[in-house]
N, C-alpha and C positions, 0 to 999 in steps of 0.2 A: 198852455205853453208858457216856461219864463218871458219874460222880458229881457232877455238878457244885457240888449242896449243900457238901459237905466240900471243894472247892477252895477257895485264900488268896484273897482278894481280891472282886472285883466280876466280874471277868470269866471267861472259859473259855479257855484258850489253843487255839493250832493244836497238833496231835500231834508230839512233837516227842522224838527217840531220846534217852536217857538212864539216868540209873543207877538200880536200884531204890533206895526210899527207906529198908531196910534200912543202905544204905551208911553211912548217919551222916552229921552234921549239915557235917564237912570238904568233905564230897564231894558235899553235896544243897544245893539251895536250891528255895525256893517260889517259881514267876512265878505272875504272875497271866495266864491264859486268857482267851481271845478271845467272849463268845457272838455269834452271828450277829444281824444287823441285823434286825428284826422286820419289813421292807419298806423303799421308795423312796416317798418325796415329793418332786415337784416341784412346783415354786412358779413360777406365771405373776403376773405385773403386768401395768397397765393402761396406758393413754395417756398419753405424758408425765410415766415416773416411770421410775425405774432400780432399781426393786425397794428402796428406803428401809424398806419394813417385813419386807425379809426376813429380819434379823439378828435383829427381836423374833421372828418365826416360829420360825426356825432355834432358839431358846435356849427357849421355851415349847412347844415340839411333842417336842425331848428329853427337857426337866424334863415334861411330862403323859406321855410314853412311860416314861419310868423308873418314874412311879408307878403307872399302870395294869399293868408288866409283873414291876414289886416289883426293877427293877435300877436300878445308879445307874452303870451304865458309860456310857452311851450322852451326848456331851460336843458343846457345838454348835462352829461353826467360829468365828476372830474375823474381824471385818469393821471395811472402811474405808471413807474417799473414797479415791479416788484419782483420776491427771488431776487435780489442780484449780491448776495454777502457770502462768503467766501465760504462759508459753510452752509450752504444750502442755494447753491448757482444754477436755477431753470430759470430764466428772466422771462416774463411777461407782462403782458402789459394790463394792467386790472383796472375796472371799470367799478367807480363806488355813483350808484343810487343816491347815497345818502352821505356829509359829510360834514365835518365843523373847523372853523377856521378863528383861529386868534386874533383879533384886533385893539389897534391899540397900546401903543407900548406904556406902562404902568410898573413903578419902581415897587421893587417888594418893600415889605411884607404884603401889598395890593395881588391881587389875581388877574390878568389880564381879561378882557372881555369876550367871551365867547360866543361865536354866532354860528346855529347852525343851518345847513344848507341840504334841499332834497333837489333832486330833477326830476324832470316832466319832460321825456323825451320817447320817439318811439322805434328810438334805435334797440335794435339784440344782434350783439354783436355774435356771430358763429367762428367758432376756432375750430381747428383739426392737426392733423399732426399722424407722423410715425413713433413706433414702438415695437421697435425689436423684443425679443424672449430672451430668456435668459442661456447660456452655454451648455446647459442638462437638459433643457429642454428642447433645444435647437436638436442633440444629438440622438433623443429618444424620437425626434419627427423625422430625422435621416434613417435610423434603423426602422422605424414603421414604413418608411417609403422604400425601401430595398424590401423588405417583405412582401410589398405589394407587388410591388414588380415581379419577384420572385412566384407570387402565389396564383397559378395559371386559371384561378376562378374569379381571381379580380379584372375587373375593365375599368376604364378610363380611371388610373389610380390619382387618388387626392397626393398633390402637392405638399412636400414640408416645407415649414418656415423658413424661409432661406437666409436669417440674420440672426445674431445673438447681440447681447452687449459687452463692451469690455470697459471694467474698471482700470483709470489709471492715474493713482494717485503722484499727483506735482503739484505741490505748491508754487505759487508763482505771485509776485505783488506788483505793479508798477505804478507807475501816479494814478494811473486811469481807473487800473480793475485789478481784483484778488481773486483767485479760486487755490483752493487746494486739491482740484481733479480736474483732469482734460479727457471725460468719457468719450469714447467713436466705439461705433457699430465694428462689426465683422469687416467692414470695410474699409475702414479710416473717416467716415464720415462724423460730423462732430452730434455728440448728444449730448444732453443735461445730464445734472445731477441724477434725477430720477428718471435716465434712459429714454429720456423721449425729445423728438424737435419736432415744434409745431410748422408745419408745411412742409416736413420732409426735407431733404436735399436740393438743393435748387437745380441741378442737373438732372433733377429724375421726372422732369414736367413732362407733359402730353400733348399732341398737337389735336387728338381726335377722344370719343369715350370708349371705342375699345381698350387704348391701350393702357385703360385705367385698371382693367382687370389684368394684364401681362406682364412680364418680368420688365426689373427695372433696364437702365439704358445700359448697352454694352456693347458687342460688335468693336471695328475698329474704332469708332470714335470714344464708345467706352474704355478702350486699351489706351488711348493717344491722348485719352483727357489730362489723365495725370502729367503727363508731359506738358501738355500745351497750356494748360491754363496756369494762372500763378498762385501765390500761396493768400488766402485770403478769399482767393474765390476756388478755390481749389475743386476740380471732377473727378470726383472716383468710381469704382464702380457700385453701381446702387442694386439697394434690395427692393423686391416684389413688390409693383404700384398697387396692390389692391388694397394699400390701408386710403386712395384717393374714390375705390367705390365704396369702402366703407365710409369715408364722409359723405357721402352723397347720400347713401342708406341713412344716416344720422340727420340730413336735413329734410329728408322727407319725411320720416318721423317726428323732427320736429314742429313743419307743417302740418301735418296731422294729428299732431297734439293738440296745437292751435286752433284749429278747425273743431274739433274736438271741444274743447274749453270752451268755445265759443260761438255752439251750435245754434245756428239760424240766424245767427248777424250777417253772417258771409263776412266779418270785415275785410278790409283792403291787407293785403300782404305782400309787400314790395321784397325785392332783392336787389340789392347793388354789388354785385360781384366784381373783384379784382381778378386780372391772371388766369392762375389755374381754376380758383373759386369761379371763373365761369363756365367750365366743363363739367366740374362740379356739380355746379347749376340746374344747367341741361341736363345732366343724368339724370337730378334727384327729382325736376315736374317730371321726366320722361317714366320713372318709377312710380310717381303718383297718377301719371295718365295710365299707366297698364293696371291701379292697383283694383280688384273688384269690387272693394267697397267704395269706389268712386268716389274719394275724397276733392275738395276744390283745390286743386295747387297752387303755386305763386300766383297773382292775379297781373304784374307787370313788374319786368325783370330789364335792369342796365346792366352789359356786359363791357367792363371798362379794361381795356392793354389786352387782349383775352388772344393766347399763344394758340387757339383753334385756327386749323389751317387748312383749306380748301385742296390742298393738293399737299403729297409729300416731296421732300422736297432730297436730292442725292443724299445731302448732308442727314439726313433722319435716315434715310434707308440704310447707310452705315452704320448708326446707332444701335442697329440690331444683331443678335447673334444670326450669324448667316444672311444678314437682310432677308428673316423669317415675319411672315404678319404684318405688311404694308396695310393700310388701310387705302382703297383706290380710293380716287378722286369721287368716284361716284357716290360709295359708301358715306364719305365723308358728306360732300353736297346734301346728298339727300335727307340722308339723318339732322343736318341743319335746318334747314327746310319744312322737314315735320315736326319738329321743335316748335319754329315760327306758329306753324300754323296751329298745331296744338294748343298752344299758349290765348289762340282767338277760340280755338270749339271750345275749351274749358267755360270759357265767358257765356258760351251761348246752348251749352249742353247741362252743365252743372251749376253754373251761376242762378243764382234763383230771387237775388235783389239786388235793383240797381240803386244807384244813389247820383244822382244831381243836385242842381247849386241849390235849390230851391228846398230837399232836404236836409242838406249843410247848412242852411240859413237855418230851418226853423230848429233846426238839434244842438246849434250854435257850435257848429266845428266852425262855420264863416262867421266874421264878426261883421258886422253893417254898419255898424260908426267907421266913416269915411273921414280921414283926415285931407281936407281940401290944400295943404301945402305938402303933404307927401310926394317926392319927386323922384325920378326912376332913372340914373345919367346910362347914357347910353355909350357901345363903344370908343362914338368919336366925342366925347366928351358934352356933347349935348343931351338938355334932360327933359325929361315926356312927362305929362302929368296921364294919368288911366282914368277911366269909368268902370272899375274891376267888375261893380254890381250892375252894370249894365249894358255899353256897348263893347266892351272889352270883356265881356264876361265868360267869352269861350278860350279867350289868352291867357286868363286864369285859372280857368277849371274847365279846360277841357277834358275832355273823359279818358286817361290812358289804361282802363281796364284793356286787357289781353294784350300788352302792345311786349316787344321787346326791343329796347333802345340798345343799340350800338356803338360805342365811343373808344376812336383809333387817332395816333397820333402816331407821322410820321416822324416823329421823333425819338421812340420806345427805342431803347437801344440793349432790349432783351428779344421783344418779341418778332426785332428784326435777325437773330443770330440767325447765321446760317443753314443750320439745322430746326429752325421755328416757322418764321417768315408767317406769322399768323395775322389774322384778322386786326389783330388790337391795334396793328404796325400798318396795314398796308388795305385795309377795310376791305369792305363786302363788295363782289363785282356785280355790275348790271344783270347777270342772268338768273342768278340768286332771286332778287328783287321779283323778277317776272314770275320766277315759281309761286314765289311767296303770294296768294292772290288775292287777303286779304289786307292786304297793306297796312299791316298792325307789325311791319318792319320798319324800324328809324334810325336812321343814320346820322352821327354828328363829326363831325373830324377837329381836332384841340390839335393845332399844327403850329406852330410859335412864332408870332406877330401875326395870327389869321384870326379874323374876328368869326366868336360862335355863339349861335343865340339870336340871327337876323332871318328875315321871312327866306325860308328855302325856294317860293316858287319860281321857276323861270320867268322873266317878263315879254319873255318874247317866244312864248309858245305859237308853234307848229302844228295846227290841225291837220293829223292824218287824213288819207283817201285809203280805204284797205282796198283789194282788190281779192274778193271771195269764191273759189274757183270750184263749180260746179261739174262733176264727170258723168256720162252718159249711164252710165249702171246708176246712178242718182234720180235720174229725172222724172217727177211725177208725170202723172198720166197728156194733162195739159201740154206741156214741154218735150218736144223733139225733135230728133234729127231731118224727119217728113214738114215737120212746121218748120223749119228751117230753112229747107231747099224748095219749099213753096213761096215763100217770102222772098227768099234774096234774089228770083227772077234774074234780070237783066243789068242789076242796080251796080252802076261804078260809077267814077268820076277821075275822066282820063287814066281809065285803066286801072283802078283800084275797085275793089268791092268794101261798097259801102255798107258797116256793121248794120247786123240786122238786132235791133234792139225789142226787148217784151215790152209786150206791150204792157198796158198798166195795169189791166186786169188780171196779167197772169204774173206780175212783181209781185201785187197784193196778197194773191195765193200764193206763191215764195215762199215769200218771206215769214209765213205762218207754220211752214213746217218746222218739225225738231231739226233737222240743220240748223236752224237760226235761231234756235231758243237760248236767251240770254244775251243775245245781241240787239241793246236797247237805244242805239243810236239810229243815226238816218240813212237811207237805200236811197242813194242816186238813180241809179239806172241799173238795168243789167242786159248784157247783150251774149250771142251767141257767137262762140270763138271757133279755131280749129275744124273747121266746116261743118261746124253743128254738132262736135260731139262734146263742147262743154262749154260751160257757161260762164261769165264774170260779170260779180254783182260787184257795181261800186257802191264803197259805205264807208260813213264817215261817223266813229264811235264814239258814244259819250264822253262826258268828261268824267263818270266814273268809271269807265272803259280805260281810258287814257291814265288816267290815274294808276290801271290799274295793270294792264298788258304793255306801256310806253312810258313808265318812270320819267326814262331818259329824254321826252319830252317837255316834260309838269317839271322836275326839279331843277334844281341848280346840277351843273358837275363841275369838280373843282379840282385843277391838272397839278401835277407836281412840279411844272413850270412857274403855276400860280401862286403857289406855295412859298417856292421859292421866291417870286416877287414880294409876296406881302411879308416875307421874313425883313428883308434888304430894305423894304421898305418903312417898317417899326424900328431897325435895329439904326436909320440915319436919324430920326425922329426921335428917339432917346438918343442918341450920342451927342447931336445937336443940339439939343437940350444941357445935357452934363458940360457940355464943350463947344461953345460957341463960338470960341477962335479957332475951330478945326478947317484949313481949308476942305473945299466941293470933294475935292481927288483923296484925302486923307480920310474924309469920313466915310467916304464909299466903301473905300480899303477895308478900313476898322468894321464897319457893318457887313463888309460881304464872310469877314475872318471870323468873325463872332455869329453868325449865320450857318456857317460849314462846321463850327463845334458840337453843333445841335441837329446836326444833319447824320443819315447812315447811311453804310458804305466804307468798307475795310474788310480788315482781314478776320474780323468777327462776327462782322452787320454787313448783311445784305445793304445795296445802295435802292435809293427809294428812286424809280427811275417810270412808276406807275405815269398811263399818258391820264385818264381822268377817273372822280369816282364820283359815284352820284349821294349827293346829300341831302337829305327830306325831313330831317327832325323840326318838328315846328318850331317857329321865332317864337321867345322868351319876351317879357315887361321889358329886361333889362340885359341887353349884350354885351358882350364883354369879348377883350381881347387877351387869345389865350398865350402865356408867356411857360417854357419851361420852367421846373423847380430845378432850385439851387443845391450842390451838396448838404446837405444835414446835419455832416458830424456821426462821427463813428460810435456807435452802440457799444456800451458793454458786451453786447450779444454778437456783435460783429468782432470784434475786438478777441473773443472768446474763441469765437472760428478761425481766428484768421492766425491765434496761438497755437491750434488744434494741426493747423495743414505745419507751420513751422516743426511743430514736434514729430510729424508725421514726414519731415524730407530728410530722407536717408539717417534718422537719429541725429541729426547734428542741431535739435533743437539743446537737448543738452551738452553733447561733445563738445561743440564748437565755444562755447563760452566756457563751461567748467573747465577745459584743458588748458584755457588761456591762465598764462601768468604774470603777476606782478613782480616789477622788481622796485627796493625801497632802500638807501642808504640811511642810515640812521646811527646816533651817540651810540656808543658801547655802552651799556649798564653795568653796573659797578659791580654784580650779581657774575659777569663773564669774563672772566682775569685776559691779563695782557697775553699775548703769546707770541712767538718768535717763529716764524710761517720759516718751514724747508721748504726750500723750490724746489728742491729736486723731487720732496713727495708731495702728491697732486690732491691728495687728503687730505696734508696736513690743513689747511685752512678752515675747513669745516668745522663747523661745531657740532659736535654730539651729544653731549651730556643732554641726557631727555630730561633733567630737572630745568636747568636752563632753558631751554627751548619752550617747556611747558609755562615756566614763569613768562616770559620773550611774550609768548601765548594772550597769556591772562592779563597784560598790560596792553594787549589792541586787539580788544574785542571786534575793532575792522576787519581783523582777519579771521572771518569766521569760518572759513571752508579750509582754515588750517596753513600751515608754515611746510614750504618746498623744504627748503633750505636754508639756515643761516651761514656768515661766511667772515672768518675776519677779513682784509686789508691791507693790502699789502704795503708797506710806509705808510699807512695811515690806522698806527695803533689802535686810536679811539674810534674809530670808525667801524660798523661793522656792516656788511650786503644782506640783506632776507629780499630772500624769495618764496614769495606765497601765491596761493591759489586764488584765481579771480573770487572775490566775496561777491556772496547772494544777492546781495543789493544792486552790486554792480554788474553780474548775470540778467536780473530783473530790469533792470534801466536798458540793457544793451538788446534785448528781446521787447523791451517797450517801446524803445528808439525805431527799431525794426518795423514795428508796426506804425506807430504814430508819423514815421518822416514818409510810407506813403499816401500819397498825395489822393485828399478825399475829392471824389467824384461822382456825379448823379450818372444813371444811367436813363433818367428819365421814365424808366417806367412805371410810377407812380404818381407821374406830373397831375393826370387828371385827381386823383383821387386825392392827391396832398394840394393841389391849390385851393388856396385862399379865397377864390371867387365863383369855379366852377359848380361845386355841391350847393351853396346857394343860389348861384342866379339860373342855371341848368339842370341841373338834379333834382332838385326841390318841385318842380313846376312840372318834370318827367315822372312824378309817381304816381299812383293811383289813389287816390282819395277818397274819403266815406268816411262812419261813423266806428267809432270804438266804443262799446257800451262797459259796465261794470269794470273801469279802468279810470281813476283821478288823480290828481296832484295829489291828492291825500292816500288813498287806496291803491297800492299798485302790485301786491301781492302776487297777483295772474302776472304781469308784466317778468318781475324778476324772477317767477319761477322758470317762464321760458329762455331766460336769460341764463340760468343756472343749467336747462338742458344742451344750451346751446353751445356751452363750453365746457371742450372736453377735459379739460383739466382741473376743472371748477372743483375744489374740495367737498361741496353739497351738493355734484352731480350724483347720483344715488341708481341712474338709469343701468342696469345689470350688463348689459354688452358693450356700452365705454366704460365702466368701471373695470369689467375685467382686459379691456385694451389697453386701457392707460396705466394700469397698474400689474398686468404680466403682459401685454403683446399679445392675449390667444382674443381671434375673432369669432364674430357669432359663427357658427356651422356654414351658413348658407352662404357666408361672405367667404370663409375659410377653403372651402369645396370648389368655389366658382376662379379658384386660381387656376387662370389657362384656360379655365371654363367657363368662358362669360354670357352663354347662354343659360347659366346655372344661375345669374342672379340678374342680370341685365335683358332690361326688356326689347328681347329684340323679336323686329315687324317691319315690314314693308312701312308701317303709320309711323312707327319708334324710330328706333336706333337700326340703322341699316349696315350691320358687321359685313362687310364685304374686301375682302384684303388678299393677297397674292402673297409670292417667296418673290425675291428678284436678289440678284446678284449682281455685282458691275460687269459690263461687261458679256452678259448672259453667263457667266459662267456658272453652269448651275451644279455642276457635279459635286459641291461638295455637299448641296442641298440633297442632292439622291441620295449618298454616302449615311449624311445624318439618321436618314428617314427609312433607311432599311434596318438600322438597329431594332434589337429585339420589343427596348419597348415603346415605340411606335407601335409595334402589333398588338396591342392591348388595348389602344384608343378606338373606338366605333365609330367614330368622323376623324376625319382630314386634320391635322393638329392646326395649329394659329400659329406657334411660337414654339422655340424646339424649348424641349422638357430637359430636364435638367437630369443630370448622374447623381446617386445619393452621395453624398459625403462621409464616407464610414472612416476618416484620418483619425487616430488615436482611437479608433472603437476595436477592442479586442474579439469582443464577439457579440453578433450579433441574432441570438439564438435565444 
C-alpha cells in the first residue's frame, strides 16, 4: 500500500515505473499523486432553468468534500454561458473539464503568460428539456391519429405529438441582449434557436410521477393562466409532459451506464436533485428497481425545493381538462414510501461492497494528516476543533448508502403556489416517517435565520409504555377465559376487581409467539381485560423500536411559530449590527418587515401556517444559519422569455412602438425652396417632391424606419416639421426599458442549492462515499464520457434516442406509445409507483365528465382512460386519405 501521508503534494499519483529515490536529486523529482474520487454527483434541475446553480454546487460540494475528507485536491470545473449571440441564441450554461487563463499583463510585442488549468471534481452535471417536431410532422401524427381512431381494429390508439415549432424571425438589440428570432412552440411558449428549452415550460411541472406521462397543464387554470400571470413569467397552454419521463428514461440509463463502466466497484452514485429533477429522480431508481437485469441505482439521493406533493390540492384539480387523472392522496403517499424504502433494499439486495473509513483510509480517499489548528465555526459563531479519525469519526463519515435526504424551506415561493403546495415548501408529515421503517428517511428544513446542521435528537425524550392488546380467538392453549374466572375469585378492593395479572411463566411463553416477533424491547406485565376475553401486555420498546415506530419522540419538531421566531430573531441581530442607533421598537419593526418579505401567503403562495414538522437529518462538523438568496440579475435567457410573452400580448409587441411617432423641427435645407403655404388648402404645406424627402432621408440616418411626413411653417419660412416613424433603436430601448425597469426579484426557490454555505457544510457530509477506481486528476476520460451522456444537448452526445429528440422532437417508441399510457413505460406495482387517480369535478358536477367519456373514441381504450384524449387536429389538412 502507498504511504500516502509522506507523498509531496495533495494528491496520490497513478503507479508510474521510475528510479529509486536513492538516485539523487539529478535523476529524481517529486509529482504529485492521484487519490481517487470519493464518489459521483449528479446534478438534475428543474423546469425552465439550464442548471444556473450548478457552478455554485460544483465549487461548494468540492470545497465541503475536501474538508470533510481533510484533502484539498479535489478542484471544481469553470463554467459559462454559452449560445447567447444573436445569431445562434439557445443559452446554456457549459461546463469545461479543462481550461487556460492568461496572466499577467505584458506589453507587446511580449505574449502574455499562459496557464492551464484541469479539474478533479465529481460532479455530472444532467440536463433535460423539450422539443417539439416540426409543422409537417406534427400534421402527418394528427392524420395517423384520425386513422386510428377511424380504423375499428385499432385499440388503445397511440397519441400524436401534440406541438410543433414556429419560426419568428425579429430582430431586436438592447443594451442587455440581441437575437434576431423570438421562437415559441404551437403555444406561445418561448424556445431556442434550435426549438428546444431545457426544463420545459415552468407552468408544465408535476406535483406526482404519473403525471409525467400525461397531457401538459390545462383545464381552467390553464385557460386563466394567460390572463393572470404577467409577461415574463407568462402560462400558456402546455404540450404533453412525457418529454419529463423521458428524462427519467435518460437517467436511468445513464446509471446504468455507470454501473456498467464500472462493474464490481459498486462505486458510490449520489444525486442532488432540484424541483422537478426530483420526480424525475424518483421515476428513474423506480425504473432501475423494476429493471430485470438488476442493475444497482442511485446509492443516496437529496431532494432539495421538490414540487412532489402528498395530496392534490383544488388549485391542481383545475389544472386539468375536466379535472380528469387526479392522483389520490393514497397513490401519491404510497409510491413515496416505496421510493424510501427501495432506495434501503437496493443497499441490502444488490449492493455487494461496502466501504468504511478504514477503507477510505487505506485507498487514500481520507487523508490522515490531521492539521491540529483546523477549526470548524459554528452557527453561533463559536469554533470546535474535531478528532475526524477518531472520536468524531461517525460525524464524518457516517455511512449514508440507501438514505434519501429531504430539504424544504418554508420560504420556496414556487413550490408554495397554490396549485403545488409540495414537499420542498411545507415538508414530509409525521406518518410518512412511520411508514418509511427503515429510517434511511432525512429531513432538513433551510428556513431563514433558522440554524441547520445542529444534533436533531430530542433532549427530553419520552419513553413509551405500548399497551399490546390480545383477543380471545388469539390465545394460546396456556391462556384463557376458564384461567381467568378461576383466578379472579372474590378479588376487589372496595368494590373494584382487582386485575388478574399472568403470571410469569405464562408472559415468558407470550412473548415467544409470532404475535411478538420483532418486538425487541421489554414486557412489563400483561393482565387479563374485558372479563377474560383479551389480553394487555405492557411494553416498553427499544430505542431502535422508538426510532423507528415514534420519530415524533427521538427528534426534534420544529413549528412554523418557531420559525417565525428565529426569522425575527436573526433579522434584529443583523439590523443591530448595520444600525446601532436603531431604537428597541424600530428595529423590531424593520426585522418583523423584512421577515414577512420571505414569508408565503398571498394571492399566489399558499401561507405556511403548518403547526410542527419533525426533523432528523444528522448534525454536521459545522452549522450554519440558513439566510434566503438575494435576486441574481436577470439572464439573457430570462430576458429572452420575457421578450417572447411581450411579442406574444395581443401583437403590440411590435404595433405599439412602430406606430409611435416622432415629431422634429428643424432648418429648412437649401435643397427645399421657400414656399408661400395657402391656408385655405390644407395640402398646400406638405412637401412631396420624393427627391427631397429621400435626400431629407439620407441626411439622418436616425430616421431609419423612414419619414411620416415633412411640412413647411407657417411664418416661419426657414423652418420646416418632419414627422417620422419611431427608429429601431428607439423601439429596442423602449421594449428593453420594459423589461429592465421590472423590478428583479428571488422567488427563493433555489436558495438551498445557490447558497453559498449550504452544498459545503450540509451536502457534502450528506452523500455517500467510497472509492472511485480508474478515474485521476490526470486520467478522467470515463468521467467526461458520462458527462457528455448526461447532457442532452451536448454536441458529442452521440446516444441514438436523444440525438433524435433533440434534434427532431420524435421519441424512442416505448416513451412515444406510453403517452396516456403510463403503464406502457412506468413501473407500476403495489412496491413502485402506485397510479391511483379519480375524475373529480368542483362541485361533483360530474356530467360533463360522462358527456366526454361516451364519445366514440373512449370505446377503443380497454381500460378506464386517466386523462381525456385529445380530437385530431385535421385544421388546414385537405385530405386525409
Amino acid at each position: 500500500m502507498p504511504d500516502f501521508d509522506n507523498l509531496k503534494g495533495n494528491n496520490i499519483s497513478d503507479s508510474t515505473t521510475g528510479l529509486p529515490p536513492e538516485s539523487g536529486a539529478m535523476l529524481t523529482s517529486n509529482i504529485e499523486a492521484s487519490r481517487p474520487l470519493p464518489c459521483v454527483v449528479i446534478l438534475i434541475h428543474g423546469v425552465n432553468d439550464v442548471g444556473e446553480a450548478f457552478e455554485n454546487q460544483d465549487k461548494m460540494i468540492c470545497e465541503g468534500l475536501n474538508r470533510r475528507l481533510g484533502r484539498k485536491d479535489l478542484k471544481p470545473n469553470k463554467w459559462r454561458w454559452a449560445q447567447t449571440s444573436a445569431d445562434d441564441f439557445s443559452p446554456r450554461i457549459q461546463m469545461l473539464p479543462e481550461w487556460q487563463e492568461n496572466v499577467d499583463q505584458i506589453k507587446p510585442p511580449l505574449k502574455p503568460k499562459t496557464v492551464k488549468h484541469k479539474s478533479y471534481s465529481p460532479i455530472i452535471p444532467f440536463t433535460w428539456g423539450y422539443r417539439p417536431v416540426d409543422e409537417e410532422t406534427y400534421k402527418q401524427e394528427q392524420i395517423a391519429y384520425y386513422k386510428r381512431l377511424q380504423d375499428s381494429n385499432v385499440k388503445d390508439p397511440e397519441l400524436p405529438y401534440n406541438s410543433y415549432w414556429v419560426e419568428r424571425n425579429y430582430h431586436l438589440k438592447t443594451d442587455n441582449i440581441e437575437v434576431n428570432k423570438l421562437n415559441c412552440d404551437k403555444f406561445g411558449n418561448w424556445i431556442d434557436y434550435l426549438y428546444r428549452r431545457n426544463g420545459g415550460p415552468f407552468a408544465n411541472a408535476t406535483t406526482c410521477i404519473p403525471d409525467m406521462y400525461g397531457p401538459g397543464m390545462a383545464g381552467f387554470l390553464g385557460s386563466a393562466g394567460e390572463l393572470a400571470t404577467p409577461k415574463g413569467a407568462r402560462s400558456y397552454l402546455n404540450p404533453h409532459r412525457i418529454y419529463y419521463a423521458f428524462a427519467a428514461h435518460r437517467l436511468a440509463k445513464l446509471i446504468k451506464q455507470i454501473r456498467k463502466d464500472t462493474e464490481g466497484q459498486n462505486i458510490p452514485i449520489n444525486i442532488v436533485a432540484h424541483s422537478q429533477g426530483t420526480i424525475i429522480t424518483m421515476l428513474a431508481n423506480l425504473i432501475l428497481a423494476n429493471d430485470k437485469s438488476e442493475p444497482l441505482p442511485a446509492d443516496c439521493v437529496i431532494l432539495a425545493h421538490s414540487p412532489y406533493a402528498f395530496e392534490p390540492t383544488l388549485a391542481e384539480i383545475v389544472s386539468k381538462d375536466l379535472s380528469m387523472g387526479v392522483q389520490s392522496q393514497y397513490g401519491r403517499e404510497q409510491t413515496f414510501i416505496n421510493f424510501v424504502d427501495q432506495m434501503h433494499n437496493f443497499q441490502t439486495d444488490r449492493r455487494s461492497k461496502k466501504f468504511n473509513p478504514e477503507n477510505l483510509i487505506e485507498t487514500g480517499v481520507i487523508n490522515t494528516a490531521i492539521d491540529d489548528s483546523e477549526l470548524y465555526t459554528q452557527a453561533d459563531g463559536t469554533k470546535k476543533q474535531y478528532d475526524r479519525l477518531g472520536d468524531d469519526v461517525e460525524l464524518f463519515y457516517r455511512d449514508n448508502f440507501g438514505k434519501v435526504y429531504q430539504y424544504f424551506s418554508p420560504n420556496d415561493h414556487v413550490v408554495s403556489l397554490w396549485n403545488v403546495q409540495g414537499m420542498g415548501w411545507q415538508g414530509i408529515p409525521d406518518n410518512i416517517f412511520k411508514q418509511c421503517k427503515h429510517q434511511n428517511l432525512k429531513q432538513r428544513i433551510f428556513s431563514h435565520g433558522h440554524i441547520v446542521g445542529n444534533d436533531p435528537k430530542n433532549k427530553e425524550v419520552k419513553i413509551p409504555l405500548i399497551l399490546i392488546e390480545v383477543q380471545e380467538k388469539d390465545y394460546p392453549s396456556y391462556i384463557s377465559v376458564k384461567d381467568y374466572q378461576q383466578r379472579r375469585g372474590a378479588k376487589t378492593y372496595y368494590g373494584v376487581n382487582i386485575p388478574v395479572v399472568l403470571l410469569s411463566e405464562q408472559l415468558t411463553k407470550l412473548i415467544q409467539e409470532p404475535l411478538f416477533k420483532g418486538h425487541d424491547g421489554f414486557f412489563s406485565h400483561g393482565c387479563y381485560a374485558n372479563e377474560g376475553q383479551s389480553i394487555h401486555v405492557h411494553y416498553i420498546p427499544s430505542n431502535e423500536e422508538i426510532k423507528r415506530d415514534y420519530p415524533e419522540l427521538v427528534y426534534q419538531k420544529t413549528s412554523s411559530g418557531q420559525l417565525e421566531s428565529d426569522c425575527i430573531d436573526y433579522e434584529i441581530n443583523e439590523n443591530s449590527n448595520k444600525n446601532p442607533k436603531l431604537s428597541a421598537s424600530d428595529l423590531y419593526g424593520k426585522s418583523v418587515y423584512e421577515c414577512n418579505t420571505v414569508t408565503t401567503g398571498g394571492l399566489t403562495t399558499a401561507p405556511y401556517i403548518l403547526t410542527t414538522r419533525l426533523i432528523n437529518g444528522e448534525p454536521v462538523p459545522e452549522t450554519m444559519i440558513y439566510t434566503v438568496d438575494k435576486p441574481s440579475g436577470k439572464t439573457k435567457l430570462s430576458r429572452a422569455i420575457h421578450y417572447n410573452d411581450i411579442y406574444n400580448s395581443d401583437n403590440q409587441f411590435v404595433e405599439h412602438f412602430e406606430k409611435k411617432l416622432n415629431y422634429q423641427i428643424i432648418d429648412r435645407p437649401d435643397y427645399i425652396p421657400e414656399k408661400k403655404i395657402d391656408e385655405k388648402d390644407i395640402s398646400s404645406p406638405f412637401i412631396t417632391d420624393e427627391l427631397q424627402l429621400k435626400k431629407l432621408l439620407d441626411e439622418h440616418p436616425e430616421w431609419d424606419r423612414g419619414i411620416e411626413s415633412a411640412s413647411y411653417m407657417v411664418k416661419r419660412e426657414n423652418k420646416i416639421l418632419v414627422i417620422y416613424r419611431n427608429p429601431q433603436k428607439q423601439i429596442e430601448s423602449e421594449i428593453g426599458k420594459e423589461v429592465d425597469e421590472k423590478e428583479d426579484t428571488s422567488s427563493h426557490h433555489s436558495g438551498i442549492t445557490n447558497s453559498l454555505e449550504a452544498p459545503a457544510k450540509i451536502m457534502a457530509y450528506d452523500l455517500a462515499i467510497g472509492v472511485v477506481e480508474n478515474i485521476s486528476e490526470s486520467h478522467q476520460t470515463l468521467l467526461n464520457s458520462w458527462r457528455v451522456l448526461a447532457d442532452w444537448r451536448h454536441p458529442e452526445n452521440t446516444d441514438p434516442e436523444t440525438f433524435q429528440y433533440v434534434h427532431k422532437g420524435i421519441l424512442p417508441k416505448e416513451l412515444k406509445t406510453a403517452m396516456n399510457y403510463p403503464n406502457r413505460h412506468m413501473p407500476e406495482d403495489e412496491k413502485l409507483v402506485v397510479n391511483h387517480f379519480y375524475h373529480s369535478m368542483p362541485n361533483r358536477i360530474l356530467k360533463p365528465i360522462k358527456e366526454e367519456l361516451e364519445k366514440p373514441k373512449y370505446q377503443k381504450l380497454t381500460e378506464p382512460p386517466q386523462w381525456v384524449f385529445p380530437d385530431p387536429d385535421l385544421k388546414g389538412v385537405s385530405d386525409v386519405d
